[in-house]
KOLBA-389212 format. One record per residue (C-alpha): residue in one letter; x, y, z. Coordinates in steps of 0.5 Angstrom, whole numbers, plus 500, padded with zeros to 3 digits. Layout:
# KOLBA-389212
node rest = A, u = X, v = Y, w = Z
...
***
This chain:
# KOLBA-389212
node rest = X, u = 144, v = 521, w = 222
node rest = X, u = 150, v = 516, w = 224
node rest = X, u = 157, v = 515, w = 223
node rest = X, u = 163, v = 510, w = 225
node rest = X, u = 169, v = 513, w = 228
node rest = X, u = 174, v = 508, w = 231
node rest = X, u = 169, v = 502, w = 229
node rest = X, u = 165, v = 505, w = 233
node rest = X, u = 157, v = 506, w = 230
node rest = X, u = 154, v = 512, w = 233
node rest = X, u = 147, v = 514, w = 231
node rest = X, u = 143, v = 521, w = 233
node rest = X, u = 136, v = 519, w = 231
node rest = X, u = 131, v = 524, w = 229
node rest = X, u = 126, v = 524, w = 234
node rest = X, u = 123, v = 531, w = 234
node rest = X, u = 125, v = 536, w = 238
node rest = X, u = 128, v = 530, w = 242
node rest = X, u = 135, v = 527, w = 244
node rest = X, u = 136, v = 519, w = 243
node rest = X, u = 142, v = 516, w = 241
node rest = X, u = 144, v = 510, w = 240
node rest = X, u = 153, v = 506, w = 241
node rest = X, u = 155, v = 501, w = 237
node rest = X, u = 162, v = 499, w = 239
node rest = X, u = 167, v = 492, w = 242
node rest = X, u = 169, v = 492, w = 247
node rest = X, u = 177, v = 490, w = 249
node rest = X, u = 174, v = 483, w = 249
node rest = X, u = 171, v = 484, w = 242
node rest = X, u = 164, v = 482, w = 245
node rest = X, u = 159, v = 488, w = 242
node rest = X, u = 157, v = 493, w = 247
node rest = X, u = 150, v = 497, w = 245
node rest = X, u = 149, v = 503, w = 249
node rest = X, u = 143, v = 507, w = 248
node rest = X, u = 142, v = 514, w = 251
node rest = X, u = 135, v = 517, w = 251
node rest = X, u = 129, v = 515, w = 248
node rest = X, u = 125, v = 521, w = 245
node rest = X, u = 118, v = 522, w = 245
node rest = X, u = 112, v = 516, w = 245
node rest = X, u = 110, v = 518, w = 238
node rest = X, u = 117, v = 517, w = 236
node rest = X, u = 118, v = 511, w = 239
node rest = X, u = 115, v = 507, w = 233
node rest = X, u = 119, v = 510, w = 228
node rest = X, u = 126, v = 510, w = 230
node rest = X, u = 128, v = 506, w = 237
node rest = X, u = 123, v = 500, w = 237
node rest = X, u = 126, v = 497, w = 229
node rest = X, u = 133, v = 499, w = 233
node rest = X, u = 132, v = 494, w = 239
node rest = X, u = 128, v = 489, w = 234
node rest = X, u = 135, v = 488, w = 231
node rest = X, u = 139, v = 488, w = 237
node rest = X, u = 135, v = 482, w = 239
node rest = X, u = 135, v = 479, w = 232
node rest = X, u = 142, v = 480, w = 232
node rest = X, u = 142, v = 476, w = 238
node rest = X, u = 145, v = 482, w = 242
node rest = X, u = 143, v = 486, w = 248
node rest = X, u = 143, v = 493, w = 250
node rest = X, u = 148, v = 492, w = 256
node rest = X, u = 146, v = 500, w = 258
node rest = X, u = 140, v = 505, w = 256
node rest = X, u = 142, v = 512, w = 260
node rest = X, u = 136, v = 516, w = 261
node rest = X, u = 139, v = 523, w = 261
node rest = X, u = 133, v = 527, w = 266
node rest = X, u = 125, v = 527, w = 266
node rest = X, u = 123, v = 531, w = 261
node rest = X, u = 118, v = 527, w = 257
node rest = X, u = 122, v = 528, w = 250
node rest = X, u = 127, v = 523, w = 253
node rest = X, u = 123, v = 519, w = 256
node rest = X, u = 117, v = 517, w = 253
node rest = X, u = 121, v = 512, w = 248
node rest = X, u = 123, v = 509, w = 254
node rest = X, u = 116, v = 508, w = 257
node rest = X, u = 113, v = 506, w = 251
node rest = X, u = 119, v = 500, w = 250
node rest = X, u = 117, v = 498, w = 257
node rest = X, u = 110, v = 497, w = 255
node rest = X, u = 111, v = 495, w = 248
node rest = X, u = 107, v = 487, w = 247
node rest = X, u = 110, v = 487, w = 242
node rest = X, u = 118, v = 486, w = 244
node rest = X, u = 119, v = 480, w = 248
node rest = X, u = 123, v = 479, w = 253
node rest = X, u = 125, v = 485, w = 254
node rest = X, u = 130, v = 483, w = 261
node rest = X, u = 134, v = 479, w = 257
node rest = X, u = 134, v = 485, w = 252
node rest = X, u = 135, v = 491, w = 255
node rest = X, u = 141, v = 488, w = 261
node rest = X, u = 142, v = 496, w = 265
node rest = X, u = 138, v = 502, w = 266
node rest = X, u = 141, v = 508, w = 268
node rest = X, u = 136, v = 514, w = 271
node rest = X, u = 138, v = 520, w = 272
node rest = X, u = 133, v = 521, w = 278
node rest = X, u = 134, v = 523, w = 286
node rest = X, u = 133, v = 521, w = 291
node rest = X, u = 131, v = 527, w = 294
node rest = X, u = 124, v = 530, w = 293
node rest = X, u = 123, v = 536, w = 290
node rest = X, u = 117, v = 542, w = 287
node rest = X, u = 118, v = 543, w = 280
node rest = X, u = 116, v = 549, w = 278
node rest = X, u = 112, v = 546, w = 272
node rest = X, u = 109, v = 539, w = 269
node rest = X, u = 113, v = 540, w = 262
node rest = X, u = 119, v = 538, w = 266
node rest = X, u = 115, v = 531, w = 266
node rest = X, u = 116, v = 530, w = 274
node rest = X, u = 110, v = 525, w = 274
node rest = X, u = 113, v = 521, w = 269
node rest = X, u = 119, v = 520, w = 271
node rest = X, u = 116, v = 518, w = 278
node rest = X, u = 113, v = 513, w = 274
node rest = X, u = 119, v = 510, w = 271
node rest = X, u = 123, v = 510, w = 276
node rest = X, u = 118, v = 506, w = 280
node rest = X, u = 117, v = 502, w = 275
node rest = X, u = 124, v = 501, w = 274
node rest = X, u = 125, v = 500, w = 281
node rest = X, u = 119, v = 495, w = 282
node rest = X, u = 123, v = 491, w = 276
node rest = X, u = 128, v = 491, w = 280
node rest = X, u = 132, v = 495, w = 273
node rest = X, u = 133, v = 501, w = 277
node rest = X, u = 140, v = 504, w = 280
node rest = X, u = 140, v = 504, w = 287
node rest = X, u = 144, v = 511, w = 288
node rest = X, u = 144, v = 518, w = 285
node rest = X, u = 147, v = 519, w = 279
node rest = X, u = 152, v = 526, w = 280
node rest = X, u = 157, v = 528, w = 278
node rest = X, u = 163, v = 525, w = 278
node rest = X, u = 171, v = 528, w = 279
node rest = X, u = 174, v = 523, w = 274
node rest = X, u = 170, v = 519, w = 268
node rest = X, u = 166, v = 513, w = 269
node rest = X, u = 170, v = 507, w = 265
node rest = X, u = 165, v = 503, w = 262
node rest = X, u = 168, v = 498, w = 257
node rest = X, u = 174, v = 501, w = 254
node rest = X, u = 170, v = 507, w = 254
node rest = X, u = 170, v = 513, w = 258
node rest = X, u = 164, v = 516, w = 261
node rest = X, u = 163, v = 524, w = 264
node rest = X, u = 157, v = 525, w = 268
node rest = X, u = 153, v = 531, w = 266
node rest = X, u = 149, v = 532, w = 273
node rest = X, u = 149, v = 536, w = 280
node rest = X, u = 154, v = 534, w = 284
node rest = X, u = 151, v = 533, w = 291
node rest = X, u = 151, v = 539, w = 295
node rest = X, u = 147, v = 542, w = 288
node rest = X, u = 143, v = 536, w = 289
node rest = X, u = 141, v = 536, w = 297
node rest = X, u = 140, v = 544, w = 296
node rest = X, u = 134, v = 541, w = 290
node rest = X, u = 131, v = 538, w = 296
node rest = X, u = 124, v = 541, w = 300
node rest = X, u = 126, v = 544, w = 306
***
């Protein structure tokens, strides 16, 4: 499902029980921004996201951002499957920043379908790649301003965040 609003082109892709999305849009400057939020499942990457990112880069664009939300495997399994694809090169080149929502704490889960081992491996991929932000991400009083547009964080603020961590 897609649509453009303002000259923005935002897209929901069907990626099973899953959540990607996908921004379009200029900036004040006019240059094209692309933001991607989630990846869905491994097994939907080939089917949606990576003919997404394979015109970006014909495009001779770039994703300026791919936000991924938390750890659950529907939203990062794209993601790790684009990171290892040898089929798209340059991937430095096209995917400039990455933000992780993952802490810096350390804590039990209560179950593997919340994907922590995999989001422990992203996140030290990310880092090794040196893509990964180095602070948590938290919730925040006012939006992030981001190139004209304006994000609201949806996370534990710090207190919820520091209360998560093993005594």
């Amino acid at each position: 499902y897609s649509f453009t609003v303002n000259k923005m082109k935002i897209k929901f892709w069907k990626v099973g029980s899953a959540d990607a999305i996908t921004i379009n849009f200029k900036d004040e400057a006019g240059a094209i921004k692309n933001l991607f939020i989630d990846g869905g499942y491994l097994s939907t990457y080939l089917r949606t996201i990576k003919q997404e990112l394979l015109d970006i880069q014909a495009a001779n664009q770039c994703v300026d951002l791919w936000i991924i939300t938390h750890t659950d495997r529907d939203h990062i399994g794209g993601v790790e499957v684009f990171l290892k694809d040898p089929s798209i090169y340059e991937k430095d080149e096209l995917v400039k920043q990455y933000w992780f929502n993952w802490s810096s704490y350390e804590f039990s889960p209560l179950n593997e379908k919340i994907s922590v081992t995999q989001g422990i491996n992203l996140r030290n991929y990310l880092s090794a790649i040196g893509k990964l932000q180095l602070t948590d991400i938290i919730e925040n009083e006012k939006p992030i301003e981001w190139h004209g547009l304006k994000l609201t964080i949806l996370s534990p603020n710090e207190e919820r965040l520091i209360k998560s961590k093993i005594a």
